[in-house]
C-alpha positions as CSV (number, residue, x, y, z in Angstrom):
1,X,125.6,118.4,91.6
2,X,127.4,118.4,94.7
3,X,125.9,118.2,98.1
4,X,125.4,121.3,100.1
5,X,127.1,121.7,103.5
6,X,125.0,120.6,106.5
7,X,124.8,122.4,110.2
8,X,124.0,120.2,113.1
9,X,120.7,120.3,114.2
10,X,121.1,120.8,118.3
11,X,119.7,118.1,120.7
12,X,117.5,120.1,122.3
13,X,115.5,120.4,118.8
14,X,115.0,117.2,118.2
15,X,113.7,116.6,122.2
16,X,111.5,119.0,121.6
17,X,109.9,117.4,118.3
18,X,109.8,114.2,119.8
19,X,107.7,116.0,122.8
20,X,105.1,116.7,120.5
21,X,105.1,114.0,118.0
22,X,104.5,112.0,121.8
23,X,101.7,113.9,122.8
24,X,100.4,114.4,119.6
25,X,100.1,117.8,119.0
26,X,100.7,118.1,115.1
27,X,99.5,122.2,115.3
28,X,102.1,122.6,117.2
29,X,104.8,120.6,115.7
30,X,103.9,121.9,112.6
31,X,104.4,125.5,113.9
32,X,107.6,124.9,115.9
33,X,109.5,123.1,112.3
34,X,107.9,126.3,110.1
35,X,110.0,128.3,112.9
36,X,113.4,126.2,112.4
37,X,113.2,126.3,108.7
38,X,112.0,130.5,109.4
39,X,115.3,130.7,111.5
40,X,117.2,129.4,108.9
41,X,117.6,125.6,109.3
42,X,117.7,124.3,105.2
43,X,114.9,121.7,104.4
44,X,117.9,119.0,104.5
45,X,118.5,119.7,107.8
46,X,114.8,119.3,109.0
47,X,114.7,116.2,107.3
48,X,117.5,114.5,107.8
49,X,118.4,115.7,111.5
50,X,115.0,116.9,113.1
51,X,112.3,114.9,111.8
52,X,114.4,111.7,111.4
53,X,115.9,111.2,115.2
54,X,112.5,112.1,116.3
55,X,110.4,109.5,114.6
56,X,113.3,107.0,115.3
57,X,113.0,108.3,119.2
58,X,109.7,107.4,119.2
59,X,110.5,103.8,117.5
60,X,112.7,102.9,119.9
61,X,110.1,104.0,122.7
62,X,107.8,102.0,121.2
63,X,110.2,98.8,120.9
64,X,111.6,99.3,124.9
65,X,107.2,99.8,125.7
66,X,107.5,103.2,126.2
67,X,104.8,104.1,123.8
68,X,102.2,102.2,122.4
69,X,101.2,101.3,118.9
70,X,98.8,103.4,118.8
71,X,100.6,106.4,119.6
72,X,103.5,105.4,117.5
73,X,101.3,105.2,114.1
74,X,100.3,108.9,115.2
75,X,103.7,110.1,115.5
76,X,104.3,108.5,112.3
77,X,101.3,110.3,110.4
78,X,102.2,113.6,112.2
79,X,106.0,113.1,110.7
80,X,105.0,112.5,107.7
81,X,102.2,115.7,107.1
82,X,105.7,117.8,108.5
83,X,107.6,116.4,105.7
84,X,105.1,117.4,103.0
85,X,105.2,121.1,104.8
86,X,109.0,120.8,104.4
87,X,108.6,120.0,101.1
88,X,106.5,123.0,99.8
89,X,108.1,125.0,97.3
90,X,111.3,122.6,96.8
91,X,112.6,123.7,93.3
92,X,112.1,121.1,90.3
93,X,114.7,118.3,89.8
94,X,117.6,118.6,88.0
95,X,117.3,117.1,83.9
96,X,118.4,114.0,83.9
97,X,118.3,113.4,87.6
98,X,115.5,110.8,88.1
99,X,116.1,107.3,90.6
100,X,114.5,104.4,91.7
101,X,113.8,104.2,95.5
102,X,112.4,101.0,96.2
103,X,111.1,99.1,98.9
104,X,111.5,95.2,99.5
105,X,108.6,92.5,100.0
106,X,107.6,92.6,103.4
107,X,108.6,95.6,104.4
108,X,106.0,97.9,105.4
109,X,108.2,100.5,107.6
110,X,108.0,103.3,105.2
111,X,109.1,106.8,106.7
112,X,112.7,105.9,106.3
113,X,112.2,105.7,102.7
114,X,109.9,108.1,102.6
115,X,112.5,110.6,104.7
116,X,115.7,109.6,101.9
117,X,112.9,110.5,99.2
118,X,112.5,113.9,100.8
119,X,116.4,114.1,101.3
120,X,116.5,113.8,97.4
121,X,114.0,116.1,96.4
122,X,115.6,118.6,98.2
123,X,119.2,117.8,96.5
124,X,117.5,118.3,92.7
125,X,116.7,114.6,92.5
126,X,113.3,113.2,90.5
127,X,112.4,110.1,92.6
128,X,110.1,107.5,91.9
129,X,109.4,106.1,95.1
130,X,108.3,102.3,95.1
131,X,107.3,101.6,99.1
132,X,106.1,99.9,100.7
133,X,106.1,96.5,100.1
134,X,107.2,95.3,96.6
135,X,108.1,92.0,95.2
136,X,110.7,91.9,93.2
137,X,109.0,90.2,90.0
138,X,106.9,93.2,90.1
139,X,109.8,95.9,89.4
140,X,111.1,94.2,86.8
141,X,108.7,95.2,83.5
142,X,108.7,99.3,85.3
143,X,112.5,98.9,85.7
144,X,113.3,98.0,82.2
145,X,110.6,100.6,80.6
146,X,112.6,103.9,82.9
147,X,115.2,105.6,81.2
148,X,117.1,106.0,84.5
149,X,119.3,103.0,85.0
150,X,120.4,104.2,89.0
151,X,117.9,102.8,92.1
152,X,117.9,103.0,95.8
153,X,117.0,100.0,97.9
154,X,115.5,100.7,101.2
155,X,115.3,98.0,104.1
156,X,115.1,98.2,107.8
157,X,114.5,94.8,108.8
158,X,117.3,92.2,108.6
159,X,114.7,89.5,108.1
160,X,114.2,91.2,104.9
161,X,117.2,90.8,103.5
162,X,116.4,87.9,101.3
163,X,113.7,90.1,99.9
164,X,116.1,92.8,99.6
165,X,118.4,90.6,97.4
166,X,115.7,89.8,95.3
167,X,114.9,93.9,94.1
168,X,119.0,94.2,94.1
169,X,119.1,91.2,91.7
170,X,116.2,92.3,89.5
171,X,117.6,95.3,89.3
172,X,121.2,94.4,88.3
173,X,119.6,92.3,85.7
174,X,117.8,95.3,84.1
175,X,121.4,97.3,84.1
176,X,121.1,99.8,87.0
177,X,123.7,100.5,89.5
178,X,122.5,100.5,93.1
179,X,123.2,102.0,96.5
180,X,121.4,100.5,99.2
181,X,120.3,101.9,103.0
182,X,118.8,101.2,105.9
183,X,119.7,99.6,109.3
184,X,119.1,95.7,107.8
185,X,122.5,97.1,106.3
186,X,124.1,98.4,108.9
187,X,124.3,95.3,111.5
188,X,127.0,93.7,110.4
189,X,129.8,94.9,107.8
190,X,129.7,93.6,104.4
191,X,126.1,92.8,103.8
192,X,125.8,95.0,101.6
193,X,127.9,94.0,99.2
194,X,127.4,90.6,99.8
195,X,123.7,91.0,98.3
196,X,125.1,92.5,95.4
197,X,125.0,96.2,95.5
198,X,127.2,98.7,94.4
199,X,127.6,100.8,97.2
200,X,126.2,101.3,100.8
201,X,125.9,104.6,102.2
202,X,124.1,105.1,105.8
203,X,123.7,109.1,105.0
204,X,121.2,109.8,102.3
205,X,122.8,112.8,101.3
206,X,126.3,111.2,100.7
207,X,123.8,108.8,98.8
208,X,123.2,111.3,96.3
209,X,127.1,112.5,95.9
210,X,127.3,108.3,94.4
211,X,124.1,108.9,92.6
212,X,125.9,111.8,91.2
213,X,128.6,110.2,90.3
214,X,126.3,107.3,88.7
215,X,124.9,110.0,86.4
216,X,126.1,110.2,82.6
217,X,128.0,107.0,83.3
218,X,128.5,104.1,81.1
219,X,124.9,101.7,80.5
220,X,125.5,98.5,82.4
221,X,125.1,95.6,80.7
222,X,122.8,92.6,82.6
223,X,124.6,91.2,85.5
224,X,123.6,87.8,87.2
225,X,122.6,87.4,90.5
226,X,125.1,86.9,93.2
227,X,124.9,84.4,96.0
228,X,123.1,82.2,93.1
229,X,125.0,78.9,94.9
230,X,124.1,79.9,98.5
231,X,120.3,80.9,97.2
232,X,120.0,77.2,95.3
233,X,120.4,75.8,98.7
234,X,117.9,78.2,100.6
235,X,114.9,78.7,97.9
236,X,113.3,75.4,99.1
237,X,113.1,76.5,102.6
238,X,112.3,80.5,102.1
239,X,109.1,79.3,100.3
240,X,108.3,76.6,102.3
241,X,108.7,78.7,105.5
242,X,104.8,79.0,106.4
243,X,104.4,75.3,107.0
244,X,107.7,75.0,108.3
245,X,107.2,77.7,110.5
246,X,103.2,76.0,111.5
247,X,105.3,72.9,112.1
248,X,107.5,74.9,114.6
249,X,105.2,75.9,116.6
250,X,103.9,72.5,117.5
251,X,107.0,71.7,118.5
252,X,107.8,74.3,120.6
253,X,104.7,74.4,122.6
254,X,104.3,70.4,123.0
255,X,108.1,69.2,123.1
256,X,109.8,72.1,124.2
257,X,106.5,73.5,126.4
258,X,107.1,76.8,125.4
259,X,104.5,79.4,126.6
260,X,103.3,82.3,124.4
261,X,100.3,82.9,123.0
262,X,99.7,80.8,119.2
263,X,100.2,83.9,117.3
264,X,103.7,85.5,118.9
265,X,104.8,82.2,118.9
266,X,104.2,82.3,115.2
267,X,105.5,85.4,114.3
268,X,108.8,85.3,116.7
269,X,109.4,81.6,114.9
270,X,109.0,83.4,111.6
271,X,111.5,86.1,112.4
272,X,114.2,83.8,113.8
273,X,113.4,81.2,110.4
274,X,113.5,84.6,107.7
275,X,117.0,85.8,109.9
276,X,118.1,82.5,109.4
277,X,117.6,82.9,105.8
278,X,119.6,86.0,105.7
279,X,122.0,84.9,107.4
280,X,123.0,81.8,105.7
281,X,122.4,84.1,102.3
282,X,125.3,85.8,103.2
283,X,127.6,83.5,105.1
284,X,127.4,85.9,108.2
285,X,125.6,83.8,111.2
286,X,126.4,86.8,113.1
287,X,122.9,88.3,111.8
288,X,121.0,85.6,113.3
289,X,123.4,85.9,116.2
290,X,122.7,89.7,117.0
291,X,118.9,89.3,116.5
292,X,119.2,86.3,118.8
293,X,121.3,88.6,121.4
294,X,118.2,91.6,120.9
295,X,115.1,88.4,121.5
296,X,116.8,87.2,124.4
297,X,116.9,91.1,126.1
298,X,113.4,91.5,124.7
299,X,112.2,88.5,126.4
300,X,113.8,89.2,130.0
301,X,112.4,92.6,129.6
302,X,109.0,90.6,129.3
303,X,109.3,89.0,132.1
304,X,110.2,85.5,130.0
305,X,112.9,83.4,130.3
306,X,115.5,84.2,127.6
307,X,115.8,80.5,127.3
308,X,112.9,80.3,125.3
309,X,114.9,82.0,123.1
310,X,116.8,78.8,122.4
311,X,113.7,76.4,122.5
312,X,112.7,78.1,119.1
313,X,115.9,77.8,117.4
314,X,115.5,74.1,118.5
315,X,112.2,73.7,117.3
316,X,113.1,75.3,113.7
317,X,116.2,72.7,113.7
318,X,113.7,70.2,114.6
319,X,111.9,70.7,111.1
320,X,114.2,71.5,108.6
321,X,115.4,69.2,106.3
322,X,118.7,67.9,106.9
323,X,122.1,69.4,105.3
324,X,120.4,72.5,105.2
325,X,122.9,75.9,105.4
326,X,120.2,77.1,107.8
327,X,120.6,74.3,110.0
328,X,124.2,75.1,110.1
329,X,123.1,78.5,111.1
330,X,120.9,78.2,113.8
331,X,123.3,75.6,115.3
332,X,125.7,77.8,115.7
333,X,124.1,80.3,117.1
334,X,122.1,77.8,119.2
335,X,125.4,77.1,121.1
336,X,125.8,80.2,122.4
């Protein structure tokens, strides 16, 4: 089932959709995608290259306060009513085409999932979509009952990762082979693999040409988890991380008089402490490290000094028990 050939969508397209997804005018962002896909645009296209780098416009106008929540989470719902008008019509999957797409625990950013699914669709694929948030114990019984044994794992937020490792290791235990996506992935080379997934592919259509090549293949047998030595070191902090996290906050605010209201303080902490995680999961500090480099920008945006930045790393160091990996981790990003 190869993949068919893709025209690029022009800029001024996707400026245009992101124009009305901003003001809000779904009538008329309904009518002006019915007229690309009239003009001969294929429903891959609209997906993947209109409706896509819009809605990710609109994200990042959201994350630099260009937009507010509010009108972000109507961009979103106007995004996603276009994709079921894309999707009218789209021809029945291909036998013996059926996949996993899955979400990870904690993630709740959907559309990008939600977008590959409608990639899929249109490329003869039957998808059972699992988003958003799903713990990994959870898959495991509907994993093993499917006849399909090939899954997508969708995550967008690095301090997901662990989560993420979780659904890849259920899965390789239940004999699927995995391709993985999202920009948790794509910070720094190698995650990917060093979670344990078979391949990584940024493009959801050259997703489906390994898919493709997944189909009719060999059964797997059960593979183990892997990072099972790095994990036995991190489990007792990953579910200990609300108290630690609680704990972290005190010290930040009374030792290191950092000042942010009770419940940012809580959630950047929590961020920083589920990076950390990730990052020590992996061996790649650099995760941490490039979250660390986005929270210090975020902050001077703010108006706060990106110093503060550091004063959390501290206070997380300041409550972890000793010999931890994750120490190691936020110590050396600490120093720089």
């Amino acid at each position: 089932m190869p993949s068919p050939s893709r025209s690029e969508v022009p800029p001024v397209a996707v400026d245009l959709l992101t124009g009305l997804l901003r003001s809000g005018d779904a009538a008329a962002a309904q009518q002006f995608v019915d007229s690309q896909l009239r003009a001969g645009m294929g429903r891959v296209e609209v997906i993947e290259g209109l409706l896509g780098p819009a809605i990710a416009r609109i994200g990042q106008l959201w994350q630099e306060g260009g937009v507010s929540v509010a009108v972000e989470h109507r961009a979103t719902n106007i995004v996603e009513a276009l994709l079921r008008f894309t999707l009218q019509g789209v021809p029945a999957a291909v036998r013996g085409h059926r996949v996993l797409l899955t979400g990870v625990e904690g993630e709740w950013h959907v559309m990008p999932a939600r977008l590959v699914a409608g990639v899929w669709n249109c490329l003869g694929w039957d998808v059972v979509a699992l988003t958003p948030s799903l713990p990994a114990e959870d898959l495991r019984a509907l994993a093993k009952a499917e006849h399909t044994r090939i899954a997508g794992v969708s995550c967008s937020l690095v301090s997901n990762l662990v989560p993420a490792w979780q659904v890849i290791t259920v899965l390789r235990s239940c004999g699927y082979r995995v391709v993985v996506g999202g920009r948790a992935f794509d910070v720094v080379s190698g995650v990917a693999q060093a979670l344990g997934a078979d391949a990584h592919e940024r493009d959801p259509v050259r997703a489906s040409d390994v898919l493709a090549d997944w189909v009719g293949a060999a059964r797997l047998p059960s593979r183990p988890a892997v990072r099972a030595q790095a994990w036995a070191q991190i489990e007792p902090v990953w579910f200990h991380l609300p108290s630690l996290v609680e704990q972290a906050a005190v010290v930040a605010a009374e030792l290191a008089a950092v000042s942010m209201s009770a419940d940012t303080l809580r959630q950047d902490l929590s961020l920083i402490a589920r990076t950390s995680c990730a990052a020590a999961l992996t061996g790649q500090a650099e995760l941490l490290g490039q979250h660390m480099s986005w929270y210090r920008a975020l902050l001077e945006a703010s108006g706060i000094d990106p110093a503060t930045g550091h004063a959390l790393i501290w206070s997380l160091e300041r409550v972890l028990p000793a010999g931890e990996s994750i120490r190691a981790v936020l110590s050396a990003v600490g120093q720089e």
